[in-house]
N, C-alpha and C positions, 0 to 999 in steps of 0.2 A: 737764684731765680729759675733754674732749669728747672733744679728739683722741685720747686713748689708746682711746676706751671703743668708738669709730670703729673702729682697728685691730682692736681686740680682736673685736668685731663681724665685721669683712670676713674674717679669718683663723676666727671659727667658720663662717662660710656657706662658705669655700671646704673645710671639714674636713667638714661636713657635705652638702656634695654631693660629692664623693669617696666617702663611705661611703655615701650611697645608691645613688652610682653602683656600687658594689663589689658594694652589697646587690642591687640592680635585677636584674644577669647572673642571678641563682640563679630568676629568674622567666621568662627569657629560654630556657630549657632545662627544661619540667615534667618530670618523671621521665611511660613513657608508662602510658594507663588500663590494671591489669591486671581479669582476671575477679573478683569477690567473692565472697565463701563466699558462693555461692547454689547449690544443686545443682536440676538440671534432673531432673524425675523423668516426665516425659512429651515423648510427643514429640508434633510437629505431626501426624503424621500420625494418628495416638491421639487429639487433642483434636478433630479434624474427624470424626474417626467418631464423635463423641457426636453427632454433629448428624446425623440421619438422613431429618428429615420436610423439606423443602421450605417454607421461608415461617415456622417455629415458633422461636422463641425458647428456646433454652436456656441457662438460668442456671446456672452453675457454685457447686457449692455446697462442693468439697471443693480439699483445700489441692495445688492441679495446679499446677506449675510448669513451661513450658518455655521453652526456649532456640535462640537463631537467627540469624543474621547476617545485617545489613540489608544487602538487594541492591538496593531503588529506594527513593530518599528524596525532600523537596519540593525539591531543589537548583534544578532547571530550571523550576518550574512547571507539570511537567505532571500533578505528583500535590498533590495538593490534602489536608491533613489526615489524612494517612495515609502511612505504609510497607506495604512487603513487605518479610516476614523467610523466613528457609528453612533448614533442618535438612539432615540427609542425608534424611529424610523425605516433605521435599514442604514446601510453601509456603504463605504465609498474610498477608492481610490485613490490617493494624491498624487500628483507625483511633481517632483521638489529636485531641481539640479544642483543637489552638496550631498559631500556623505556625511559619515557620523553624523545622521538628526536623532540618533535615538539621547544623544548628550541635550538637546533641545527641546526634542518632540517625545519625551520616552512614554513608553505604554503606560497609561492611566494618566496622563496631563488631558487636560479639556483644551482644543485650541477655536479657536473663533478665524472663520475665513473669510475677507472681503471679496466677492466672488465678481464684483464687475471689473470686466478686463479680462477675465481668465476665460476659458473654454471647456465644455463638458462634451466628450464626445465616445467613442467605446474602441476598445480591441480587438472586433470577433466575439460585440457580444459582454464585453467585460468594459465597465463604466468606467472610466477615469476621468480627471480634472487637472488640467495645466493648464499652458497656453498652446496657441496656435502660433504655429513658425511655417518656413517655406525651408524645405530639404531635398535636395538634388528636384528643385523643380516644382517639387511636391505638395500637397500641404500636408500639415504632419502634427501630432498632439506630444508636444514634449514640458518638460517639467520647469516648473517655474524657475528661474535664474537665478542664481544664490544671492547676487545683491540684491534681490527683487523678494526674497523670502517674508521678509519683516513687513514689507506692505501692504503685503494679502495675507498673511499669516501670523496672527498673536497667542503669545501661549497666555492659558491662567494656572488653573489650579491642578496640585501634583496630586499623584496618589487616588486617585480616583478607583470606585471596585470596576473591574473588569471581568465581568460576569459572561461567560459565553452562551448563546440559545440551542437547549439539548434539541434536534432536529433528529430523525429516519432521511433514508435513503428518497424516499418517498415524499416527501418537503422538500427535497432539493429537485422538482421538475418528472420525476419519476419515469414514466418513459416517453413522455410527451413533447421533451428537449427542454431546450434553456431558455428564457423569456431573460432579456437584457435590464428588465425594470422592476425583476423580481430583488425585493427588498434585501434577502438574504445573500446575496451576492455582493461580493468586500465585507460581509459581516462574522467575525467569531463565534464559529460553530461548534456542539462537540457530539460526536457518533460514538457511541455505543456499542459494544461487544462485535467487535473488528480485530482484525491482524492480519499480519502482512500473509500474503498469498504465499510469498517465501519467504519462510521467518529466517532466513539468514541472510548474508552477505551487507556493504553497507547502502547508508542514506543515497549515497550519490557517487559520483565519478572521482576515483581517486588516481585517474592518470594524466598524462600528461594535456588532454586534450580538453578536459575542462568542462563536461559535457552533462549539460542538466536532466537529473534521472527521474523518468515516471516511475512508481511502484506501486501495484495495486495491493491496495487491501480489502481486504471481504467480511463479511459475516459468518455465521453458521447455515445461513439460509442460500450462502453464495451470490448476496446482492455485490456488489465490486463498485470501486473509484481508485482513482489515481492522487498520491501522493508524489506532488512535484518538488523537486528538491535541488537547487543549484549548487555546484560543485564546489562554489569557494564560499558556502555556510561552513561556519567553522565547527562543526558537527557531524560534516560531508564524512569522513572519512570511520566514522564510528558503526559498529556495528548494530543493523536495528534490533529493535525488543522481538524476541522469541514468542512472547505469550497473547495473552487475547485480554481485550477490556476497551476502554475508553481513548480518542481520539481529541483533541483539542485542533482548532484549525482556521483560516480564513480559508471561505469560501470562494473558487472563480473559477472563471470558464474560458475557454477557449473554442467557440463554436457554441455545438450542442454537447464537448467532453467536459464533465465534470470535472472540477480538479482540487486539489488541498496545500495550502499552502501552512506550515506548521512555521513555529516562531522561533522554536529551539525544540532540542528531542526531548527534555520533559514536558512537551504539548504531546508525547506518546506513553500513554498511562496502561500499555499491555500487560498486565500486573497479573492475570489469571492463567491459570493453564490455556494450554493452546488449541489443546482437544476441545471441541465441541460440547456441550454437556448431550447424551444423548435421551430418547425415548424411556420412559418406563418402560421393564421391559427386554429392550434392546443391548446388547450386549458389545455387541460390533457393526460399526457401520463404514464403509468405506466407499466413495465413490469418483473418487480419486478427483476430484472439482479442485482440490486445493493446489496440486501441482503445476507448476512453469513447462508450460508444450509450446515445441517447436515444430514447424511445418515440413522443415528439410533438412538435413542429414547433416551433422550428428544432433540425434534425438537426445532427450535426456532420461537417464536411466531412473527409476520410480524409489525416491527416499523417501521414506513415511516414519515419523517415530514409532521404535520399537520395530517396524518390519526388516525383514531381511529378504535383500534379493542378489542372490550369489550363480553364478557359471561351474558347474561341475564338470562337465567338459563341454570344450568349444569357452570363447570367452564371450559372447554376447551374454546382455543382462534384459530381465525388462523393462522395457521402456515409457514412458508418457505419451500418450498420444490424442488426439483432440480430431472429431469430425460432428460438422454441424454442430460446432457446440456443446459438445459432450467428451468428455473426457474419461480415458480407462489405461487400463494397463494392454501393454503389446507384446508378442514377443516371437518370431519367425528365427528357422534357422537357415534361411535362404543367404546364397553372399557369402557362408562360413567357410565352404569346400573341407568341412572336418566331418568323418567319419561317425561321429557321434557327438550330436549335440541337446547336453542336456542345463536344464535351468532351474531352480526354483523363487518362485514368490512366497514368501511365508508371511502369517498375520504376525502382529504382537500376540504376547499372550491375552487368553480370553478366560477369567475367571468365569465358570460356570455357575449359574443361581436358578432357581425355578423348577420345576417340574417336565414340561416340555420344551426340550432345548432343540431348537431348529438350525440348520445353516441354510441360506439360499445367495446365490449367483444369478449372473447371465454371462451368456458367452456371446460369441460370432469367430466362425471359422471361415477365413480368406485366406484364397488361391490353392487351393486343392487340385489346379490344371495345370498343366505345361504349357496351353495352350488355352484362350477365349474364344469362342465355346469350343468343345470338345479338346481332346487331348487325354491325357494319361494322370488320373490321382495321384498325387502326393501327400497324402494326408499325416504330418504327425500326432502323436499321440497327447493329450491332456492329461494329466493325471490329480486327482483331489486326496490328498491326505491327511490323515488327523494323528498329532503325537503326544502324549499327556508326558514323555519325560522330555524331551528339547526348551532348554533353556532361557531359546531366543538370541542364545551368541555361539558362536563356532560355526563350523559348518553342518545344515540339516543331515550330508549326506553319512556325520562320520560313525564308526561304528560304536554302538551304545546306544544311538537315538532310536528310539522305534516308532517304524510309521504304519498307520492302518490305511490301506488304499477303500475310498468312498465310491470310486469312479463309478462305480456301478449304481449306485442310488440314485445319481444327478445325470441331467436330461442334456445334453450338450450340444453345440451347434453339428448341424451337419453338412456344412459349408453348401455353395451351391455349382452346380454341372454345367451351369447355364452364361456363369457372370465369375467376375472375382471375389465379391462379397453375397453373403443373403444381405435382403433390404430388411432385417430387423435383427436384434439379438435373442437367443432360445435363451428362457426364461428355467434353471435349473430342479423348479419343483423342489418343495419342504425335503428336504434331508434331515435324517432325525439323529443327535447327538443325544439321545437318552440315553446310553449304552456307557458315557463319559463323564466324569465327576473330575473336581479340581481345575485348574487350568489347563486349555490346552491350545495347542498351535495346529494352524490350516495352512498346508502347503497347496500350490497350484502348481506342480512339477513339468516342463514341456519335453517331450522327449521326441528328436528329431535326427535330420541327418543330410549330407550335403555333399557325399563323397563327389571324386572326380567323376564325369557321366553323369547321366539322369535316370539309371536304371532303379539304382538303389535308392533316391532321392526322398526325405521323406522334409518337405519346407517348407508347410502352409502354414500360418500366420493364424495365431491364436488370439483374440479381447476378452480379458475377462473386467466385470465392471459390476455395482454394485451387491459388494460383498456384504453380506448380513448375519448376522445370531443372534438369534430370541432365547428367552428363555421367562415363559412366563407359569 
């Protein structure tokens, strides 16, 4: 009886996993989520204009329903308790106290929201939707409570296209600031021939402080916004894209600062070179707009692809510098107490084309006194050179390179007697490169000096700033 009751046994578990396996497939295949008889009777852009006053809480007291297709979910980390939904209307905010909704809510589902009860109110300007709570005293707009999701919140259908609106700088408020019930605000944007102002280092903070990082990116025109990026996107620590091209993004603001909130770093489609494309014509252009400047000490020394800028003696380099908005290159030997200091800035190379090949500059030469006004010149020396064999690696100074000194052609500042700076920069007049064929390299050589005493001193402060070659 054992034996039989044995078989009998082995022959039911093999019959009954057969049919769970049979059953199992039919779970393997959901049929997909469709929409639910929920009908949308307002739209996003209708529920933001109830909200008119800045900073006021409005509670929704009638049976408002609208509908929207989830464009940025918490997938990646970088959005925190919250989506962005968007209508053909315009865009909007949720914010939902659980994580992982992207397992619920993920990008391209349509969700339908029962909106009485909940509250619409802003951040600085940026629209959001939860409720209304009371916090240290306060009133306060926080996210709807996870057991409370399902009651204002129904998903339908997956997979929806998620289409972003190609926008300019100038569609998003331009300089007229930020309007809080501008439609494209929470809405998935994408911008166009951008990249990071500093194509290196990464998305966000990868120390221990956790600390969410602005990044601007610009154009070729040097129009600028901020890419906002929180430290624990799981992406934060990855290096940004190098090159130039297209942006993906939720749009929001903080005030009248623009700002971009990306989904993951393939919303960063920098696929192009990162040079500018330039003029017909134009051979070199530099105006140093792209570079990260600092106000106070330690400056940042001037990287540019392909340029070299090296300390032949003394170690100071040139530096980035920014006034009124304008940005060039720096470079004093004041501070060094060395005997001889000398530096060069060099371009990348410049294939030459055209018939009349031009170079032109501007300068500004500051502090040429010991003293404001009056005192004793110190003026060092500039120097402009051209080298058809220099490589563009090693050093300009070593021997083999050969350099043609221009200095004489171009018109340079002649600082002022009266002040520490002149109030504009001397404009260097067409310098003619007709004499040059093949590639070649422009140095801007500073040659100064710092000894002990003030006798010998030679420590005025050079700007040199849009750099150019023609050649038409």
């Amino acid at each position: 009886m054992n034996k039989i009751f044995k078989l009998m046994t082995a022959v039911l578990l093999v019959a009954a996993t057969f049919t769970f396996s049979a059953c199992k497939k039919s779970f393997d295949n959901p049929p997909g989520a469709g929409d639910p008889a929920i009908v949308a009777n307002t739209s996003i852009k209708t529920l933001k204009a109830l909200h008119t006053a800045a900073g006021a809480y409005d509670v929704i007291t009638t049976d408002i329903v609208i509908s929207g297709i989830v464009v940025a979910d918490d997938k990646s980390g970088n959005l925190y308790k919250q989506l962005y939904i968007q209508d053909a209307t315009g865009g909007l905010q949720i914010l939902l106290d659980a994580n992982s909704l992207y397992g619920t809510y993920p990008t391209g589902r349509r969700i339908f929201i029962k909106c009485n009860g909940l509250t619409i109110s802003d951040n600085n300007k940026m629209m959001e939707l939860g409720v209304k709570a009371t916090v240290a005293g306060s009133p306060s707009l926080e996210g709807i409570p996870a057991n409370l999701i399902s009651k204002y919140v129904v998903g339908g259908s997956l997979n929806n296209p998620v289409v972003p609106t190609v926008v300019t700088l100038a569609d998003l408020g331009g300089t007229s600031g930020t309007n809080m019930q501008d439609p494209l605000i929470g809405s998935l944007i994408q911008l166009d021939d951008y990249r990071f102002a500093i194509p290196t280092g990464t998305y966000s903070d990868t120390s221990v402080y956790k600390s969410t990082v602005n990044r601007d990116i610009n154009t070729c025109g040097s129009q600028s916004i901020i890419v906002r990026t929180s430290a624990y996107a799981n992406f934060a620590a990855r290096t940004v894209k190098s090159g130039r091209g297209s942006i993906l993004a939720v749009y929001t603001v903080f005030g009248n600062t623009r700002q971009l909130i990306i989904r993951d770093e393939t919303d960063v489609r920098f696929d192009d070179a990162y040079d500018c494309p330039l003029p017909a014509g134009t051979l070199l252009f530099e105006d140093f707009e792209s570079l990260a400047t600092t106000t106070t000490f330690p400056y940042n020394p001037v990287i540019l692809p392909g340029w070299t800028n090296l300390a032949q003696a003394a170690s100071e380099k040139w530096t980035a510098r920014t006034f009124s908005a304008n940005k060039y290159a720096y470079m004093s030997g004041f501070g060094t107490g060395q005997n001889t200091v000398t530096n060069w800035l060099v371009t990348k190379g410049v294939p030459l084309t055209g018939t009349t090949k031009t170079l032109t500059f501007k300068t500004i030469q500051g502090f040429i006194l010991t003293t404001t006004p009056g005192g004793t010149p110190v003026q060092a020396a500039l120097k402009v050179l051209v080298s058809t064999n220099y490589t563009g690696t090693g050093n300009p100074w070593d021997p083999g390179v050969t350099w043609t000194d221009i200095t004489a052609q171009a018109a340079l500042s002649p600082g002022s007697t009266t002040s520490t700076f002149p109030s504009s920069f001397t404009n260097s007049g067409n310098i003619s490169l007709n004499a040059y064929s093949g590639t070649i390299y422009v140095a801007f050589r500073y040659e100064g000096a710092d000894p002990a005493g003030t006798g010998s001193d030679k420590t005025s402060a050079w700007e040199v700033d849009d750099i150019k070659i023609t050649g038409l």
